[in-house]
C-alpha positions as CSV (number, residue, x, y, z in Angstrom):
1,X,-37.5,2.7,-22.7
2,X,-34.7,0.0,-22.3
3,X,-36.2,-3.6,-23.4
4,X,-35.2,-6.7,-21.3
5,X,-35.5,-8.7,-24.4
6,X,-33.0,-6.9,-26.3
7,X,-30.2,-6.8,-23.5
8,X,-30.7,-10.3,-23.5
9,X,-30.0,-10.7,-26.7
10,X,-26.8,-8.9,-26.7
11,X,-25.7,-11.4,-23.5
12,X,-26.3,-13.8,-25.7
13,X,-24.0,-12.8,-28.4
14,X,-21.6,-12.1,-25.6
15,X,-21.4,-15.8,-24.6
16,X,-21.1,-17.1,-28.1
17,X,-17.9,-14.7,-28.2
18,X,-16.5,-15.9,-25.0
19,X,-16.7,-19.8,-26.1
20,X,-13.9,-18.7,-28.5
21,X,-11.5,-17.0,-25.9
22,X,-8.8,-19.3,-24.8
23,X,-10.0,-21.3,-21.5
24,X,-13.1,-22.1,-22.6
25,X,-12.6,-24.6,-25.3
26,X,-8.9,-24.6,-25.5
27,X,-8.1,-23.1,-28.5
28,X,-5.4,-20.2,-29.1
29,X,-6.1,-17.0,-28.4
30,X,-7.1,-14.4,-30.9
31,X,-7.7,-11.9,-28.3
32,X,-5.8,-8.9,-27.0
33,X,-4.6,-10.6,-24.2
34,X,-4.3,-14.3,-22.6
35,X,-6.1,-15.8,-19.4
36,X,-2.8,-15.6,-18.2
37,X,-2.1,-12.0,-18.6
38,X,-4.1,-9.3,-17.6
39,X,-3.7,-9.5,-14.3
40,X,-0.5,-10.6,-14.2
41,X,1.2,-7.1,-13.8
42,X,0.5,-6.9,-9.9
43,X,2.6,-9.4,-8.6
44,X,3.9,-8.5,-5.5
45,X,8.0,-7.2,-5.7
46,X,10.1,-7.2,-2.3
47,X,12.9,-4.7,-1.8
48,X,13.9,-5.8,2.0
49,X,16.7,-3.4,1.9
50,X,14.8,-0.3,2.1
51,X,15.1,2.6,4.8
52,X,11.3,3.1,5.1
53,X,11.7,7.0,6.7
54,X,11.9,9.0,4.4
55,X,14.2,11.7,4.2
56,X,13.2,14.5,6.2
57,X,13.8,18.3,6.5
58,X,11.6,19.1,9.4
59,X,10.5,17.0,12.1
60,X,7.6,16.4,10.8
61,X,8.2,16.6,6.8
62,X,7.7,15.3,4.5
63,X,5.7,12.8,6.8
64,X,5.7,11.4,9.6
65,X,6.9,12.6,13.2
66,X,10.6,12.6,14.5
67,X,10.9,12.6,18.1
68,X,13.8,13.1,20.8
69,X,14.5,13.3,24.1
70,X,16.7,16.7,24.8
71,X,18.8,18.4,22.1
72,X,21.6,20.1,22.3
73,X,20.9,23.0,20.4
74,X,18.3,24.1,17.6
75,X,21.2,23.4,15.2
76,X,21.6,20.2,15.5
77,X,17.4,18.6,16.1
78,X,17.0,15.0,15.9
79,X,15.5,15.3,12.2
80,X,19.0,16.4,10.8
81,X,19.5,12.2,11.8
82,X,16.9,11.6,8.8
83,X,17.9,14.2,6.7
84,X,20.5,11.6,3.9
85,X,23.4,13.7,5.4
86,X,26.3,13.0,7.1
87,X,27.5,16.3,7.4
88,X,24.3,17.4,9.0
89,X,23.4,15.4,12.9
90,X,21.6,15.2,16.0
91,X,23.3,15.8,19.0
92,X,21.5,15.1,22.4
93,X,21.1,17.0,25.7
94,X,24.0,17.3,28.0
95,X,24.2,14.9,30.1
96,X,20.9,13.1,29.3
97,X,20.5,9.6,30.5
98,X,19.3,7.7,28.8
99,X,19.0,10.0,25.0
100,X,16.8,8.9,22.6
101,X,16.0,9.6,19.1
102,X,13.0,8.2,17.2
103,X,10.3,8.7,14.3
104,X,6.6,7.4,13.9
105,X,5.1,5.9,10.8
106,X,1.9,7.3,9.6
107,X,0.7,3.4,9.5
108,X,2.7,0.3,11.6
109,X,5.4,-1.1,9.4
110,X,7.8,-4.2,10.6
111,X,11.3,-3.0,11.2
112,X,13.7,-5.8,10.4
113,X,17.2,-4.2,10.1
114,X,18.5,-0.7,11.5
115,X,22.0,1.4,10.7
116,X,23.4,4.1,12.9
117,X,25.7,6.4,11.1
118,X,28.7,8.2,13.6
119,X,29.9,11.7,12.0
120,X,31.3,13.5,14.2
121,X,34.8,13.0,12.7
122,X,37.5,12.5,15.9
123,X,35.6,12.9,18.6
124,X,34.1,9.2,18.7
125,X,33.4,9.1,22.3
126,X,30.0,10.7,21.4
127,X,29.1,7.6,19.5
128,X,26.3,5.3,21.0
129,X,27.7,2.1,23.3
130,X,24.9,0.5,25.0
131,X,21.2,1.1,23.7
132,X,17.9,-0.6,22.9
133,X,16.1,-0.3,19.9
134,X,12.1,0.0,20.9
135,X,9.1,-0.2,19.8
136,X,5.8,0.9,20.8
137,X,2.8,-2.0,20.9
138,X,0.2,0.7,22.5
139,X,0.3,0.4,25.8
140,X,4.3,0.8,26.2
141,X,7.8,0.7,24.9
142,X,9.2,-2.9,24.5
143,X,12.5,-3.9,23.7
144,X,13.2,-5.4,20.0
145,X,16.5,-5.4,19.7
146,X,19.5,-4.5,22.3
147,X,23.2,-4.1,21.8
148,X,25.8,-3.3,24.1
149,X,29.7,-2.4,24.5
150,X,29.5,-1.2,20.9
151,X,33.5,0.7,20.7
152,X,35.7,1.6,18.5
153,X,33.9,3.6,15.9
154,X,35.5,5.8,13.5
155,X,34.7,9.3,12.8
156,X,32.3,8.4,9.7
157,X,31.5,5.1,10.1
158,X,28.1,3.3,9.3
159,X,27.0,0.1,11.5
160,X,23.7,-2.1,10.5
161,X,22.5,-4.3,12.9
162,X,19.6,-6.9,12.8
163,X,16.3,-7.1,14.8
164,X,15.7,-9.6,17.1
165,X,12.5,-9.0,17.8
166,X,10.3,-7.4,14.9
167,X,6.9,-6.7,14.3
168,X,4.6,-4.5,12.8
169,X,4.8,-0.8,14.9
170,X,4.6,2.9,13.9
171,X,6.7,4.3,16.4
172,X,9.7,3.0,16.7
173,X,13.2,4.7,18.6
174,X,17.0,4.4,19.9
175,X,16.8,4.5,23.2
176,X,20.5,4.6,24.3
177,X,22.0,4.2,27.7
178,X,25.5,5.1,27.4
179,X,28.0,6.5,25.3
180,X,32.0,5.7,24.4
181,X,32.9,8.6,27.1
182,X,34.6,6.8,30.0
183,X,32.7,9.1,32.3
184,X,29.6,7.3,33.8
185,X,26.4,8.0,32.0
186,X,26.3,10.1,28.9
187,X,28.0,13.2,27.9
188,X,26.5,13.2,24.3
189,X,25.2,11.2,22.0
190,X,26.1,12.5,18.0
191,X,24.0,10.3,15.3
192,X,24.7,11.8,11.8
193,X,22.1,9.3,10.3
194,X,19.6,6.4,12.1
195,X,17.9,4.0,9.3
196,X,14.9,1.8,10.2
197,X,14.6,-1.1,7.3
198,X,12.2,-3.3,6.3
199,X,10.4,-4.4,2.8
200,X,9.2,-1.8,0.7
201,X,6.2,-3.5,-1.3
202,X,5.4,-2.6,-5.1
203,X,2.2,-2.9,-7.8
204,X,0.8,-5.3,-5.2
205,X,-2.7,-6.3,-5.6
206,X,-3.9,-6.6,-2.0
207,X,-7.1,-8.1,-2.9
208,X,-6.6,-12.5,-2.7
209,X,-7.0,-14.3,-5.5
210,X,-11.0,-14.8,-4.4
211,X,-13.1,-18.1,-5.2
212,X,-16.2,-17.0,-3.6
213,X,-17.6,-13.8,-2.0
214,X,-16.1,-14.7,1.4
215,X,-13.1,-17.1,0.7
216,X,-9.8,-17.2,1.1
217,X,-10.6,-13.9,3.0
218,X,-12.5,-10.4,3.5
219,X,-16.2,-9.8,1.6
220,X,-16.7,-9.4,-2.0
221,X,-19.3,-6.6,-2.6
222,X,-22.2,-5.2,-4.9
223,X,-24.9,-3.6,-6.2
224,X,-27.2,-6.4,-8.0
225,X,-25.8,-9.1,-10.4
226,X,-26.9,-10.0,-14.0
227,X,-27.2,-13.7,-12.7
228,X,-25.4,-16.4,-10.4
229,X,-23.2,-16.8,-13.0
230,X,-21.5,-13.5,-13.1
231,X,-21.1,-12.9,-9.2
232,X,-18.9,-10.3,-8.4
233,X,-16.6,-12.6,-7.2
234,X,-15.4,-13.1,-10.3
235,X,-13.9,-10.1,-11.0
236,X,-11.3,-10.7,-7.9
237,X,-10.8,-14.4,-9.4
238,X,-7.4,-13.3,-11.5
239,X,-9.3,-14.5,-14.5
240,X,-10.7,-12.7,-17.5
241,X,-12.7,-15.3,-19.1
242,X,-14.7,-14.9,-16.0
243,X,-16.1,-12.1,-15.1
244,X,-18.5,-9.7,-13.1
245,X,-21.9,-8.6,-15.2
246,X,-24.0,-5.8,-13.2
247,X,-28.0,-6.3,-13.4
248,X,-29.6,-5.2,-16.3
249,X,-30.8,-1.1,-16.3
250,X,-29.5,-0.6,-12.5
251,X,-27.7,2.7,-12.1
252,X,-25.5,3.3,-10.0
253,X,-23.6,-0.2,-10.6
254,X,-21.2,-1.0,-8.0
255,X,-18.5,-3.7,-6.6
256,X,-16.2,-3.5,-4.2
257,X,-14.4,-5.5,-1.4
258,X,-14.1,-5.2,2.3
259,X,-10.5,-6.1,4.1
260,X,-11.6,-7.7,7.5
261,X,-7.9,-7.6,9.0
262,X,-7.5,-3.9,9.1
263,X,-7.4,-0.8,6.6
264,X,-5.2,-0.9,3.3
265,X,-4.1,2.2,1.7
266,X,-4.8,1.9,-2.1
267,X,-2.6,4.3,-3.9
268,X,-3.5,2.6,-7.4
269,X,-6.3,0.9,-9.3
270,X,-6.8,-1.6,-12.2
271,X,-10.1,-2.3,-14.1
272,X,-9.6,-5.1,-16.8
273,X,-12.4,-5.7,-19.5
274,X,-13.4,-9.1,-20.6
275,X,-16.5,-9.2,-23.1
276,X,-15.2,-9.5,-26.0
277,X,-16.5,-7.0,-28.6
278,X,-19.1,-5.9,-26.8
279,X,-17.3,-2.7,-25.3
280,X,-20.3,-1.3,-24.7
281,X,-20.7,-2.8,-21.4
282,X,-17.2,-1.4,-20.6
283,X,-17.4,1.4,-17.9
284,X,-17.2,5.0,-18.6
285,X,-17.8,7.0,-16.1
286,X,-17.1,5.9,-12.2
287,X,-16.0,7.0,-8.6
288,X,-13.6,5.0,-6.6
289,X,-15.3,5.4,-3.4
290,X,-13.7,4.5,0.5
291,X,-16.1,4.2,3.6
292,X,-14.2,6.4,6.1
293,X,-16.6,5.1,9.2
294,X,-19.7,6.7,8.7
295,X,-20.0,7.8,4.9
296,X,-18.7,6.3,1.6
297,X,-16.3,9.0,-0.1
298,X,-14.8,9.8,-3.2
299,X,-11.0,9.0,-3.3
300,X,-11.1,9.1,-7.5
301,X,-13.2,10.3,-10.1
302,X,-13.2,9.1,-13.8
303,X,-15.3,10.4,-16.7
304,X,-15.2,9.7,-20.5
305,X,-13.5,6.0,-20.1
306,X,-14.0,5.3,-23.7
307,X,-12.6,3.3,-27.1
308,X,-12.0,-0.1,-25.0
309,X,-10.7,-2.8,-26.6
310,X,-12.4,-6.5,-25.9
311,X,-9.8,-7.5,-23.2
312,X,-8.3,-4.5,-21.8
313,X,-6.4,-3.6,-18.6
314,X,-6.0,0.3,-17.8
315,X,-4.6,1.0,-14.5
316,X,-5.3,4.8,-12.3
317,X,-3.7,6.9,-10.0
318,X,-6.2,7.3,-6.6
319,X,-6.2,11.0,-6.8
320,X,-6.7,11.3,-2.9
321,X,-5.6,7.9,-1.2
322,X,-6.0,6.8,2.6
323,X,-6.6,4.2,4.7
324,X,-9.6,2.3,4.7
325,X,-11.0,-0.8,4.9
326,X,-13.9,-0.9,2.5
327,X,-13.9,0.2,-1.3
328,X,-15.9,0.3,-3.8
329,X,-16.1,0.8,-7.4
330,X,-19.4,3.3,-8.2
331,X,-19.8,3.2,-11.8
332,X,-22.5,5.8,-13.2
333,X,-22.3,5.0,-16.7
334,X,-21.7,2.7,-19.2
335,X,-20.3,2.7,-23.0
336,X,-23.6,1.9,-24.4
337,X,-24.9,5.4,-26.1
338,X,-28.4,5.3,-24.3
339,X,-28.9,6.8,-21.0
340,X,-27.5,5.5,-17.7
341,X,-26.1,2.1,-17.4
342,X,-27.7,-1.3,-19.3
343,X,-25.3,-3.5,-17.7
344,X,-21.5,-3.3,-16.8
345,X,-18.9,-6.2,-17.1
346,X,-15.3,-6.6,-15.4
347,X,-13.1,-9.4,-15.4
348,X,-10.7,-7.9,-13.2
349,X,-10.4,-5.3,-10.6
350,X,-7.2,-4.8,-8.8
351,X,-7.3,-2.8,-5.4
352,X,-3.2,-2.0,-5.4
353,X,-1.1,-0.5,-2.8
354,X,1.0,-1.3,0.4
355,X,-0.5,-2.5,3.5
């Protein structure tokens, strides 16, 4: 039988150790890590220059979907435009006006730079003149950049362009209305390579730094708290001298947070530990869990989370990411040797990925 008395004791011996950890009485750290650390290693990193399709050998692998209007022949389909080849193209219909060639993103991403790559060697009147680049807001195609009387390209030449208009789509495609043929309409259109580029977004915690359960944004979540002064909150407060303390002897413990602008896809996870040398109260066994509308499921499973040091980040791989709005942390078992959970602190966890 677990005894209040003597968890309490043990919370007490936790709070003498955290009066000696930098921030609370502003002496230098001894720890494993400082305040400022921890957390620190999911900053968000920009690379705008980034083709965001990836390269494809099918229209609809790796992911996503390419679509057309007509093709010319089987041997040369729109995907062959995705394909990191310049020797390999799409070549549309004969006599299709207007020819298009596009691809859908499994989630919306915001286009702000394109590149159309001509190889077709000498025969440049097949190379795009007048065209739109659209986007699709749900209801219909809209017009977010246009360009016009675009001559004179060589037979392997690469042009980049910039978007007037972008925003945050998943379908996006050339829509083109005429080619450098001098006959009205077009003949052909030949596209070796089309590029849609935006920011590609690494080891980004997309949780806010939070300073209650509610604020700056979305809802802090969990099971029940050791007391008003470790809300789970505090585990989303990019802090570890703070930190989340589950109530005493409650199994399953659980915290998680709820996005309330739309679904992330979380392709990593970070739990950092904060109490000291009490690593029993470090979580061993848990299952990263996603509401997918009607149930909460399993997107990772950990067991055997043992031999944590007082102030220790560890970072996972979501064995079976999506998107979702709501996660959770479902931890089953603690580091203490007794049965089931006597209480489970986190300074820190970090809900990483790309939105």
């Amino acid at each position: 039988m677990k005894t209040l008395t003597s968890v309490r004791n043990i919370f007490l011996m936790s709070a003498l150790i955290l009066a000696s950890t930098p921030g609370c009485q502003g002496g230098e750290s001894t720890a494993e890590a400082s305040p400022s650390e921890g957390l620190a290693q999911s900053t968000q990193e920009l690379a705008c220059d980034t083709n965001l399709v990836p390269v494809m050998t099918g229209p609809t692998t790796p992911s996503g979907i390419v679509t057309r209007s007509g093709v010319y022949s089987s041997s040369y389909e729109a995907h062959l435009a995705f394909d990191s080849s310049i020797t390999s193209l799409f070549i549309s219909q004969v006599g299709q006006t207007p020819a298009w060639i596009g691809y859908e993103f499994p989630s919306s991403k915001t286009i702000t730079r394109y590149a159309l790559q001509y190889s077709n060697g000498s025969i440049t009147t097949r190379a795009p003149k007048s065209w739109t680049l659209e986007a699709f807001n749900g209801s219909a195609w809209i017009a977010v950049d246009t360009r016009s009387n675009e001559i004179n390209w060589n037979g392997f030449e690469r042009r980049e362009y910039t978007v007037a208009s972008p925003g945050s789509y998943s379908k996006y495609r050339l829509n083109v209305s005429d080619d450098n043929d001098s006959r009205s309409g077009i003949e052909v259109i030949s596209l070796g390579g089309l590029e849609l580029i935006g920011c590609a977004c690494e080891n980004t915690n997309q949780v806010p730094v939070m300073s209650g359960p509610t604020t700056p944004g979305g809802i802090v979540t969990r099971s029940g708290v050791y007391s008003s002064s470790y809300e789970a909150h505090l585990a989303f407060d990019a802090s570890i001298t703070s930190m989340f303390i589950s109530q005493v002897g409650q199994t399953p413990a659980t915290i998680g947070y709820e996005w309330t602008d739309g679904p992330r896809t979380i392709n990593r996870y970070a739990l950092q530990y904060s109490n000291g040398s009490i690593t029993t109260r470090a979580p061993k066994s848990w299952t990263l869990e996603a509401f997918n509308g009607s149930a909460w499921i399993a997107v990772d499973t950990r067991s055997n989370e043992v031999n944590w040091n007082g102030f220790e980040r560890r970072e996972y791989t979501v064995a079976s990411p999506g998107s979702y709005s709501k996660y959770r942390l479902n931890v089953s078992d603690d580091n203490d040797s007794r049965s089931g959970i006597e209480a489970i602190s986190l300074g820190g966890l970090e809900f990483i990925g790309c939105r």
